[in-house]
N, C-alpha and C positions, 0 to 999 in steps of 0.2 A: 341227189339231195333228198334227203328225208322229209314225207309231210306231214302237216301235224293239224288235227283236226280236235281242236275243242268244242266240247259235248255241253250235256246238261250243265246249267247251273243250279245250283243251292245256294239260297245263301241262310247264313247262321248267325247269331250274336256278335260273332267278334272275327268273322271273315265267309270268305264265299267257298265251294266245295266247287270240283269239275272234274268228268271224263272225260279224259284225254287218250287219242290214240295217235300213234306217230307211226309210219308206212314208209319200210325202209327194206330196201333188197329185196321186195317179195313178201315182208313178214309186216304185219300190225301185232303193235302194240301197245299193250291196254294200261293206264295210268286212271290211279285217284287222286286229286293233288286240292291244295287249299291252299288262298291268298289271304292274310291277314289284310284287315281293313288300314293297318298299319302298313303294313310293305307295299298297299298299292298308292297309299299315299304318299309315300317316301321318294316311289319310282316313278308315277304318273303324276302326281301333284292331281290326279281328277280330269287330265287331258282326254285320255281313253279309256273305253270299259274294261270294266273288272278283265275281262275273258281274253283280250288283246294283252295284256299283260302279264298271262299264264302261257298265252304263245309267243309272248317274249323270249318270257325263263326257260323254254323250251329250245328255242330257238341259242341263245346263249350255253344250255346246257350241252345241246347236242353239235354247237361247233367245239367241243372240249370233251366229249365221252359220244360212246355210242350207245342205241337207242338201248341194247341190250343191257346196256354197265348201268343204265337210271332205276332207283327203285320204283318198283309196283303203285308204290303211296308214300306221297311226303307234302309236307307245307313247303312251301319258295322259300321260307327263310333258312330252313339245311341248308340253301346253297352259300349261301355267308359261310358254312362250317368249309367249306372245300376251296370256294372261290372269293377270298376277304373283299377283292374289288369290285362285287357284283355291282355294289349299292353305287358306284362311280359309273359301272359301263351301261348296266341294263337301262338305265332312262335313255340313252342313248337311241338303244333298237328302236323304241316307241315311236 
């Protein structure tokens, strides 16, 4: 099982920034990813921090692709373009 360790936070105007590395078969890999101040309220209701809920989308993402197949940098909310049901499971993981 792949791990996933969330880095730095930033945070910005209208969402928070993070380096993410996920350690899978021997290899890390490096992610720059961003949480609308929107998608965390959507998914967390304000339960848990921001940074729990990018090791969510991680965590959801990578039961469905491998660490390889995820882009380098993306916001959480591309995963709505792949996976329409996020917005129903990801609260779930939390």
């Amino acid at each position: 099982m792949a791990e996933i360790e969330v880095g730095e936070e930033t945070e910005s105007t209208h969402h928070w920034a993070y380096t993410v590395r996920v350690f899978d078969a021997g290899r890390a890999y490096p992610y720059v990813v961003t949480l609308s101040f929107q998608d965390y309220d959507l998914w967390s209701r304000g339960r848990v921090a921001p940074s729990q809920v990018v090791e969510a989308c991680f965590r959801y993402l990578l039961a469905r692709e491998s660490a390889e197949e995820l882009m380098p940098k993306f916001d959480c909310s591309v995963i709505r373009r792949f996976f329409p049901e996020v917005d129903a499971e990801l609260p779930g993981l939390l």
